[in-house]
N, CA, C and O of each residue as an XYZ file, in Angstrom:
556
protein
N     -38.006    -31.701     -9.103
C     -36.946    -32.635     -8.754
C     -35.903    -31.923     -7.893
O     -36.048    -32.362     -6.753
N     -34.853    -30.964     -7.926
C     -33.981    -30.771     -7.515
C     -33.928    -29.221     -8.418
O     -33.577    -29.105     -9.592
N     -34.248    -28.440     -7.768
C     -34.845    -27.423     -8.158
C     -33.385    -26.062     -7.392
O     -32.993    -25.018     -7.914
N     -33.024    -26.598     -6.265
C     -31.625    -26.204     -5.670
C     -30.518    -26.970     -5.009
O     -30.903    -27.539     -3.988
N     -29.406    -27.125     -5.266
C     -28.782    -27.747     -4.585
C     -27.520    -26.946     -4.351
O     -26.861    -26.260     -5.133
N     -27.349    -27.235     -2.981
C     -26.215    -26.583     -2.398
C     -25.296    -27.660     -2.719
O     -25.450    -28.875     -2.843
N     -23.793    -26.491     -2.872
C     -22.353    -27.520     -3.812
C     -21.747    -27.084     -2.295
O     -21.981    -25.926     -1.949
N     -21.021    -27.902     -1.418
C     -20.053    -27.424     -0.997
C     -18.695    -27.453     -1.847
O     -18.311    -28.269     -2.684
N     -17.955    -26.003     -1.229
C     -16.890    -26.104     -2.121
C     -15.281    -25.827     -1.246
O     -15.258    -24.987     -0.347
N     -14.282    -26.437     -1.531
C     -12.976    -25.532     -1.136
C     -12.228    -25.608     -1.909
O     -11.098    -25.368     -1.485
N     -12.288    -25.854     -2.978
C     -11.361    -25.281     -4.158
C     -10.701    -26.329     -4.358
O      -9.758    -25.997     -5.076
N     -10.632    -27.818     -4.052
C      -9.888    -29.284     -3.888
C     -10.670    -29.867     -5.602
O     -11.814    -29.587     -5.962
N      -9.693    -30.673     -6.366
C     -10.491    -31.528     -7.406
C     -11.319    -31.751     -6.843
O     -12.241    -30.940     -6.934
N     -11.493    -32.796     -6.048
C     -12.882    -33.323     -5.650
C     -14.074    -32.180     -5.567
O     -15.149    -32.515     -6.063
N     -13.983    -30.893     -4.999
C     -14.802    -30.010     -4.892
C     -15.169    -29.420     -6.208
O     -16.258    -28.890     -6.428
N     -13.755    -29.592     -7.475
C     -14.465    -29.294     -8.296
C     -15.002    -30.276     -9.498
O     -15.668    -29.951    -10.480
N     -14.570    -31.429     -9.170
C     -15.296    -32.306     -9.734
C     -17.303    -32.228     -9.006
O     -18.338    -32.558     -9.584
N     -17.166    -31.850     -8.068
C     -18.986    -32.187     -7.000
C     -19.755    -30.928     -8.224
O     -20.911    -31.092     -8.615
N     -18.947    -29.801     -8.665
C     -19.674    -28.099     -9.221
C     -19.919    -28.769    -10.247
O     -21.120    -29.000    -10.392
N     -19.045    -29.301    -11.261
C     -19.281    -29.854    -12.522
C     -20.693    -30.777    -12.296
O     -21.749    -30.338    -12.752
N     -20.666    -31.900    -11.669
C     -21.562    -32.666    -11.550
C     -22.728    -31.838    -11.051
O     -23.788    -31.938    -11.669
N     -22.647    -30.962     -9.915
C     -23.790    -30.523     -9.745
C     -24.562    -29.036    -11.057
O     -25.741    -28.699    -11.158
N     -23.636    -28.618    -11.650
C     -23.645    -28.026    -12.673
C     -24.727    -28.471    -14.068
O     -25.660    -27.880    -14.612
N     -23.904    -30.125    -14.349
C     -24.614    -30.840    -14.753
C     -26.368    -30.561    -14.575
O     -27.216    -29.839    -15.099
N     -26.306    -31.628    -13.480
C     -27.824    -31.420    -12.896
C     -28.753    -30.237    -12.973
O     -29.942    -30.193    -13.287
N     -27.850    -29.214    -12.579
C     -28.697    -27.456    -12.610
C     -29.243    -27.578    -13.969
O     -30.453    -27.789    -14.051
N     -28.547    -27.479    -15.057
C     -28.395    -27.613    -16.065
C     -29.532    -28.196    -16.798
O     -30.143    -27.567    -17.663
N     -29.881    -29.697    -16.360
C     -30.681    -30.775    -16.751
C     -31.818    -30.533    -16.350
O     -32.723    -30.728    -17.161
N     -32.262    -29.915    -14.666
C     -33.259    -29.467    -14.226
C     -33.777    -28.173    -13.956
O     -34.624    -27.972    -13.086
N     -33.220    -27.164    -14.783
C     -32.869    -25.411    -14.644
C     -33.125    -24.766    -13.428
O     -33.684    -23.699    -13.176
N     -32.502    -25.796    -12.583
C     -32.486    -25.038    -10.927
C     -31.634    -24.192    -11.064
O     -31.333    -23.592    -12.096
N     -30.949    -24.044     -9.448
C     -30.250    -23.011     -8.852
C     -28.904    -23.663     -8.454
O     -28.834    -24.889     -8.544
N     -27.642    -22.843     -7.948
C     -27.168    -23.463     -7.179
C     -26.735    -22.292     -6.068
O     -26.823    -21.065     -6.111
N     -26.216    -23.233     -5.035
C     -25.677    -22.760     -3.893
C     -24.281    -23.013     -3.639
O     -24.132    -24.144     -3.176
N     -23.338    -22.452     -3.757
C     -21.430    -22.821     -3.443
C     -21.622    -22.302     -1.866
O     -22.422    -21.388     -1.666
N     -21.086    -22.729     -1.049
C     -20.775    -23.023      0.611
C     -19.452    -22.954      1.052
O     -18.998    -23.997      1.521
N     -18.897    -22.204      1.022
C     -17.174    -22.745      1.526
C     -17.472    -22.142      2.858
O     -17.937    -21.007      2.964
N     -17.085    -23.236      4.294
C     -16.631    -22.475      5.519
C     -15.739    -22.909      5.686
O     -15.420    -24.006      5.226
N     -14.644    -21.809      6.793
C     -13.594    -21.659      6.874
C     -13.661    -21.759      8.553
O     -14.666    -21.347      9.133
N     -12.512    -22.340      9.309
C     -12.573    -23.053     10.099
C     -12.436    -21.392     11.448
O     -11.697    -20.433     11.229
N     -13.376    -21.529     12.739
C     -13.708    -20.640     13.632
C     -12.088    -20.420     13.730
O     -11.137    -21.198     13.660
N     -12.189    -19.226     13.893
C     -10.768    -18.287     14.568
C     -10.972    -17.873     16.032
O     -11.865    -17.220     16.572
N      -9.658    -18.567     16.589
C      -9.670    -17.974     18.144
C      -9.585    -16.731     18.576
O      -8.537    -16.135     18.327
N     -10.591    -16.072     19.282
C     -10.702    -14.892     19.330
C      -9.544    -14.517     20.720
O      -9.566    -13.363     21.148
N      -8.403    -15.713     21.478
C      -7.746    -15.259     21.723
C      -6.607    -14.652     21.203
O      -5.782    -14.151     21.968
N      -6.462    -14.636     20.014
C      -5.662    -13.904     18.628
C      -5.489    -12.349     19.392
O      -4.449    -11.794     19.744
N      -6.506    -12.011     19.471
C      -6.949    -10.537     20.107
C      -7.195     -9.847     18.921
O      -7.480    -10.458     17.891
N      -7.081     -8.198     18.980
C      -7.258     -6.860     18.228
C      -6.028     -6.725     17.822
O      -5.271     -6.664     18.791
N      -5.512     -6.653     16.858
C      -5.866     -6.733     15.481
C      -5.835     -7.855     14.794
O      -6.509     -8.025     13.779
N      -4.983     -8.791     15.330
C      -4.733     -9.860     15.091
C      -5.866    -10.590     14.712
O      -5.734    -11.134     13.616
N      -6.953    -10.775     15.282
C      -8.222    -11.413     15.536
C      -8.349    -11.021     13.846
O      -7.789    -11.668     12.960
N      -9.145     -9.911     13.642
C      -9.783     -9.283     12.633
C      -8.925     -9.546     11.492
O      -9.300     -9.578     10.320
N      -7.510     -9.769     12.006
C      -6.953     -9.594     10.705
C      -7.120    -11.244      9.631
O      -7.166    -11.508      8.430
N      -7.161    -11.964     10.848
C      -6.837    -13.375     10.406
C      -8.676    -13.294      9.911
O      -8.803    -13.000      8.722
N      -9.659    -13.457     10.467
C     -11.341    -13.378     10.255
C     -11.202    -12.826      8.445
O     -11.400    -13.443      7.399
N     -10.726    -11.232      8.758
C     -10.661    -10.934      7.370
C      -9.899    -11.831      5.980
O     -10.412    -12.021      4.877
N      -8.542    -12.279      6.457
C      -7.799    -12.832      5.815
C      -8.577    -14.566      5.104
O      -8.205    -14.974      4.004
N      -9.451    -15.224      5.807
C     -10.213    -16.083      6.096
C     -11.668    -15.911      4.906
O     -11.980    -16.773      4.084
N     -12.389    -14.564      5.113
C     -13.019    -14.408      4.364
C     -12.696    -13.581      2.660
O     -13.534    -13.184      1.851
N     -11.642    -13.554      2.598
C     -11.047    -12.915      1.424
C     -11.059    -14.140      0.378
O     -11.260    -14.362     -0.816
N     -10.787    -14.665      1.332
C      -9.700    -16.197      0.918
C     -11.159    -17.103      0.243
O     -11.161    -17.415     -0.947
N     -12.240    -17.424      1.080
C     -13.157    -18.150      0.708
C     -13.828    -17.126     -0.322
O     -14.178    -17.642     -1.383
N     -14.019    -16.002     -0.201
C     -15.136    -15.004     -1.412
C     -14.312    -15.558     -2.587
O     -14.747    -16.518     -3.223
N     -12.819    -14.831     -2.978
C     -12.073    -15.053     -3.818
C     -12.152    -16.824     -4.764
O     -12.151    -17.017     -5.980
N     -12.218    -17.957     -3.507
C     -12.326    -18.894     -4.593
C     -14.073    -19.243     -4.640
O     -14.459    -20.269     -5.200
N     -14.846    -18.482     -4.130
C     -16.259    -18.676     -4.600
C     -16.525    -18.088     -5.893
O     -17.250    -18.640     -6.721
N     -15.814    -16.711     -6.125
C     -16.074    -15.981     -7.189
C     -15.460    -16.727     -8.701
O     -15.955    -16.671     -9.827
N     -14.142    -17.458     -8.207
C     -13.735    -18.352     -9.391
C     -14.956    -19.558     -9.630
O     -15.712    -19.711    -10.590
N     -14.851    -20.179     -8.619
C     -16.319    -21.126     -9.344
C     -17.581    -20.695     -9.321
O     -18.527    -21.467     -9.160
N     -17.710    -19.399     -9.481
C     -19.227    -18.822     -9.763
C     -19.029    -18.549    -10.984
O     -20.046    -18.708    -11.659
N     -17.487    -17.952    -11.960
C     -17.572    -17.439    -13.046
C     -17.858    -18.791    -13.642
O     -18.920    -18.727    -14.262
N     -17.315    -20.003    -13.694
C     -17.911    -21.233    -14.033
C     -18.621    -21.365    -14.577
O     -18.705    -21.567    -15.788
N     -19.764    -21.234    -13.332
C     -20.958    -21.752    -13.276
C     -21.770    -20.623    -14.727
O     -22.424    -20.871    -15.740
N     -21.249    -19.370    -14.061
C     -22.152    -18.461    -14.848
C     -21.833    -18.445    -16.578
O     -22.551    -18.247    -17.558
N     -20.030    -18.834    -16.347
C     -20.090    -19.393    -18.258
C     -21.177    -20.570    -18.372
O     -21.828    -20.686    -19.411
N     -21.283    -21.072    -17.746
C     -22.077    -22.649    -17.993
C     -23.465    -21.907    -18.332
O     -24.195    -22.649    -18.989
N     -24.131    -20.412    -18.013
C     -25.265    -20.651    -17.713
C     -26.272    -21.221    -16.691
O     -27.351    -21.751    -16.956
N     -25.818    -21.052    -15.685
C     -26.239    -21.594    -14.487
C     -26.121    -20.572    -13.597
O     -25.157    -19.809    -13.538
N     -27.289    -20.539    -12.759
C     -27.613    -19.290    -11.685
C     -27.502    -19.844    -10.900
O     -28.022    -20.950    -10.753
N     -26.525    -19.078     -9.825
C     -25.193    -19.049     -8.742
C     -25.662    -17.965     -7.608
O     -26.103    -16.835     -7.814
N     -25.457    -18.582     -6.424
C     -25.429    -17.683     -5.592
C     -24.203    -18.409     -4.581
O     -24.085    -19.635     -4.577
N     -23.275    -17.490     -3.697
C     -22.661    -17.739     -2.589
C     -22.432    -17.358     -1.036
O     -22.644    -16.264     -0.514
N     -21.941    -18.550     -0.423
C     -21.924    -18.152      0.837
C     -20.506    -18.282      1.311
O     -19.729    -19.120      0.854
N     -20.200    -17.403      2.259
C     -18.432    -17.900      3.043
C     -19.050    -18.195      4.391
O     -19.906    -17.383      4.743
N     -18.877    -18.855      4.935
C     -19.225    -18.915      6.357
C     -18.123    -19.703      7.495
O     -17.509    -20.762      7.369
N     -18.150    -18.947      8.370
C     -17.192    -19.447      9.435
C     -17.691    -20.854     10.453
O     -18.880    -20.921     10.764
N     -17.133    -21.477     10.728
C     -17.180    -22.707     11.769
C     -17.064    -23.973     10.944
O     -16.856    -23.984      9.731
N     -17.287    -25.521     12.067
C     -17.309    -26.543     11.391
C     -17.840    -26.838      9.709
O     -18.909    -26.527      9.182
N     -17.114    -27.276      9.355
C     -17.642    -27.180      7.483
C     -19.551    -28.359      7.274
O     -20.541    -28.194      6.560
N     -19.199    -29.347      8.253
C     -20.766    -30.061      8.231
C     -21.894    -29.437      8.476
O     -22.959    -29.335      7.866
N     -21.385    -28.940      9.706
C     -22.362    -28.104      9.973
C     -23.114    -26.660      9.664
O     -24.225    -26.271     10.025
N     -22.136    -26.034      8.894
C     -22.885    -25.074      8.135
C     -23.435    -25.200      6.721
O     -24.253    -24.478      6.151
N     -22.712    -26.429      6.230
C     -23.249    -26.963      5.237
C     -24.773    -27.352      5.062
O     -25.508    -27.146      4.096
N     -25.083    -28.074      6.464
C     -26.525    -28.709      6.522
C     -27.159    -27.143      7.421
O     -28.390    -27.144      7.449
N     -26.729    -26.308      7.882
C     -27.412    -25.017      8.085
C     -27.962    -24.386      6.685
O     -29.117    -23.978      6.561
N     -27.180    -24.366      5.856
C     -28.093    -23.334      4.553
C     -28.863    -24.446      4.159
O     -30.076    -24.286      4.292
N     -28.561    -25.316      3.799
C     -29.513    -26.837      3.210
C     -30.514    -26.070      3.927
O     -31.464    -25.547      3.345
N     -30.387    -26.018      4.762
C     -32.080    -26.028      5.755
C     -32.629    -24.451      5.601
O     -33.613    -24.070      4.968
N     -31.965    -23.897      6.145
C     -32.386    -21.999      5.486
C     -32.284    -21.885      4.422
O     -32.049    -20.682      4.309
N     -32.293    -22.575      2.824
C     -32.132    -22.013      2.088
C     -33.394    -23.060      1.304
O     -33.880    -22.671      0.242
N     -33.794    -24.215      1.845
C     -34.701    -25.148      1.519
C     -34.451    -26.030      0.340
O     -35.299    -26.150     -0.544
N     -33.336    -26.632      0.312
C     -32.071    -27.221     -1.236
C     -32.588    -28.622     -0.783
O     -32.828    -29.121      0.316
N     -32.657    -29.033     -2.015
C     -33.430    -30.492     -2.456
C     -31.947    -31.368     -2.366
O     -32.122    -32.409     -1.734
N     -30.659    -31.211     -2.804
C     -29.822    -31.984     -2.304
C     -28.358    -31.355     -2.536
O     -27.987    -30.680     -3.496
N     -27.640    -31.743     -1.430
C     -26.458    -31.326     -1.195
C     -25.556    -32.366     -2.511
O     -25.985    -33.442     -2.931
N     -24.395    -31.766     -2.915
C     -23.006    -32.359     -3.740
C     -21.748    -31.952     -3.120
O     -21.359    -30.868     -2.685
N     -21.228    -33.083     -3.195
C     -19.780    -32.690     -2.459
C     -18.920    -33.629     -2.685
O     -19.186    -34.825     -2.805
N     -18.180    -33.275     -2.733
C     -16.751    -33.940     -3.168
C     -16.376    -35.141     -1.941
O     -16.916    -34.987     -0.845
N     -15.566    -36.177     -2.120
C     -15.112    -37.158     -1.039
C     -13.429    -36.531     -0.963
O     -12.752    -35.887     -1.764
N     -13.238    -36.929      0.036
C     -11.436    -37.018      0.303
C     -11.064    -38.479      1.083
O     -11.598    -39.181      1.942
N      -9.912    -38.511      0.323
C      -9.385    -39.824      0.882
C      -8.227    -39.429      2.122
O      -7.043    -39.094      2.092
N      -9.264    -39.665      3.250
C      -8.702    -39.780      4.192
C      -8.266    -41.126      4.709
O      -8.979    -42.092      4.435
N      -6.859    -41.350      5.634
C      -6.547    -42.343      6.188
C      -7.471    -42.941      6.825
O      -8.095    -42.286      7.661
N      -7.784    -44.246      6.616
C      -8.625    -45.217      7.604
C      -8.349    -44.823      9.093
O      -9.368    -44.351      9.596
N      -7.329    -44.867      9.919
C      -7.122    -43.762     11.304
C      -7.578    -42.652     11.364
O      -8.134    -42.424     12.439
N      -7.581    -41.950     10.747
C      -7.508    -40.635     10.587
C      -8.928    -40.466     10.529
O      -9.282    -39.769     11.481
N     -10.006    -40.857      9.719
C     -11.376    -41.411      9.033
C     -12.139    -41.702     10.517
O     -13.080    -41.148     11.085
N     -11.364    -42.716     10.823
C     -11.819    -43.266     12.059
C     -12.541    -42.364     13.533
O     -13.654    -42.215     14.036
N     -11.431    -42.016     13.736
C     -10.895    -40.778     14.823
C     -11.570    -39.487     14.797
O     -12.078    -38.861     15.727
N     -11.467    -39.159     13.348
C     -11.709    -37.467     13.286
C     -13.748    -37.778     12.805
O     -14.738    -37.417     13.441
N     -13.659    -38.556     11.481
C     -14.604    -38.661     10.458
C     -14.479    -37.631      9.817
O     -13.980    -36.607     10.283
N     -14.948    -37.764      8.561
C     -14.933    -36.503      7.611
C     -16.457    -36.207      7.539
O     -17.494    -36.822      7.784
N     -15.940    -34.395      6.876
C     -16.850    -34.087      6.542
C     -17.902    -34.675      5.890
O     -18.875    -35.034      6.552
N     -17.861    -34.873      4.402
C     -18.931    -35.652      3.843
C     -19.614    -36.933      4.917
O     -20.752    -36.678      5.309
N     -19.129    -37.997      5.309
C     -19.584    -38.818      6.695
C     -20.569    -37.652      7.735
O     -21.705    -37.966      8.093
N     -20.164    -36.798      7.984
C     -21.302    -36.248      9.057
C     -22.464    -35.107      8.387
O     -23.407    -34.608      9.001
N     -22.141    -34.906      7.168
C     -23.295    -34.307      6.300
C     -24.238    -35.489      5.930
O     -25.453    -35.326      5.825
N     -23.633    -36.662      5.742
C     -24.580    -38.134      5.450
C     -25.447    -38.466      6.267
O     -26.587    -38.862      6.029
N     -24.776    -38.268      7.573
C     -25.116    -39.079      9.039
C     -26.420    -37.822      8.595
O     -27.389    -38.251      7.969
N     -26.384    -36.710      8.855
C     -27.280    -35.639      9.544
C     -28.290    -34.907      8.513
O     -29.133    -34.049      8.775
N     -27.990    -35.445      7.364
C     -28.722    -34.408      6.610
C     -30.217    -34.823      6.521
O     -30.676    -35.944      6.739
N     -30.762    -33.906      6.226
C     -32.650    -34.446      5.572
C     -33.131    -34.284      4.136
O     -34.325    -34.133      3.881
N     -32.092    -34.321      3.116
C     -32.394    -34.610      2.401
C     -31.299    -35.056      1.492
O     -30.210    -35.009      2.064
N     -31.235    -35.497      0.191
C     -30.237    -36.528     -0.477
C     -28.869    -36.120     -0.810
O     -28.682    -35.201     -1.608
N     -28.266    -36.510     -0.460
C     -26.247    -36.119     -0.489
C     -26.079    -36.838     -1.317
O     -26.387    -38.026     -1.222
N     -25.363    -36.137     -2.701
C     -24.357    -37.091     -3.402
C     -22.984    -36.707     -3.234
O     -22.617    -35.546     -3.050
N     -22.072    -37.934     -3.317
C     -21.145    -37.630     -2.882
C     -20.138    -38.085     -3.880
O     -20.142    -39.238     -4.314
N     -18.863    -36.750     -4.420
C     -18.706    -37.118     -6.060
C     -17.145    -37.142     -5.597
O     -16.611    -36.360     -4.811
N     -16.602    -38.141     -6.223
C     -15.208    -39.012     -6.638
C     -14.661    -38.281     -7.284
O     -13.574    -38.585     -7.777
């Protein structure tokens, strides 16, 4: 059935309401999971040191709250692995889905403004649109 599923995460209720639920599931079907946080590309006109400093500052930031919802998971009994990754959050989301071969993605919704929704779309909306295999998407 669902043997892995990648959680995206950023540390938001909703994100940790998606771990619980997908926790759940691990749980029910003694898969795996996958936590995902990316953190948005840094302009490399920043320069030296600046550049590196913010990249570093960026990946501190995502390890640090992966490692809080891995201890979670791992009180729960549930085998955890993580990723930090830099760029658009959809799109690296449905990148490990696919390199990592995960039966279905979980992720949290945000209530974005109907304008705002409109205009930008959210994340979860373009992991839906694009993915190839089943997204739940947790309230």
């Amino acid at each position: 059935m669902f043997n892995k599923i990648l959680v995206a995460y950023d540390g938001s209720p909703h994100s940790d309401r998606a771990l619980d639920m997908a926790m759940a599931l691990t749980k029910y079907t003694q898969g795996a999971l996958i936590l995902v946080y990316a953190h948005d590309k840094i302009p490399s006109y920043l320069g030296d040191p600046n550049f590196q400093q913010a990249v570093n500052r960026a990946v501190i930031a995502g390890r640090e709250m992966l490692e809080a919802a891995a201890e979670r998971t791992h009180a729960a009994g549930v085998q955890v692995t993580t990723n930090v990754l830099e760029g658009p959050a959809a799109e690296a989301i449905l990148r490990v889905a696919e390199a990592e071969h995960c039966d279905l993605i979980v992720m949290g919704s945000r209530g974005m403004g109907q304008l705002k929704g409109l205009l930008l779309g959210s994340v979860s909306e373009r992991v839906l649109q694009h993915a190839a295999i089943p997204v739940m998407i947790v309230r």
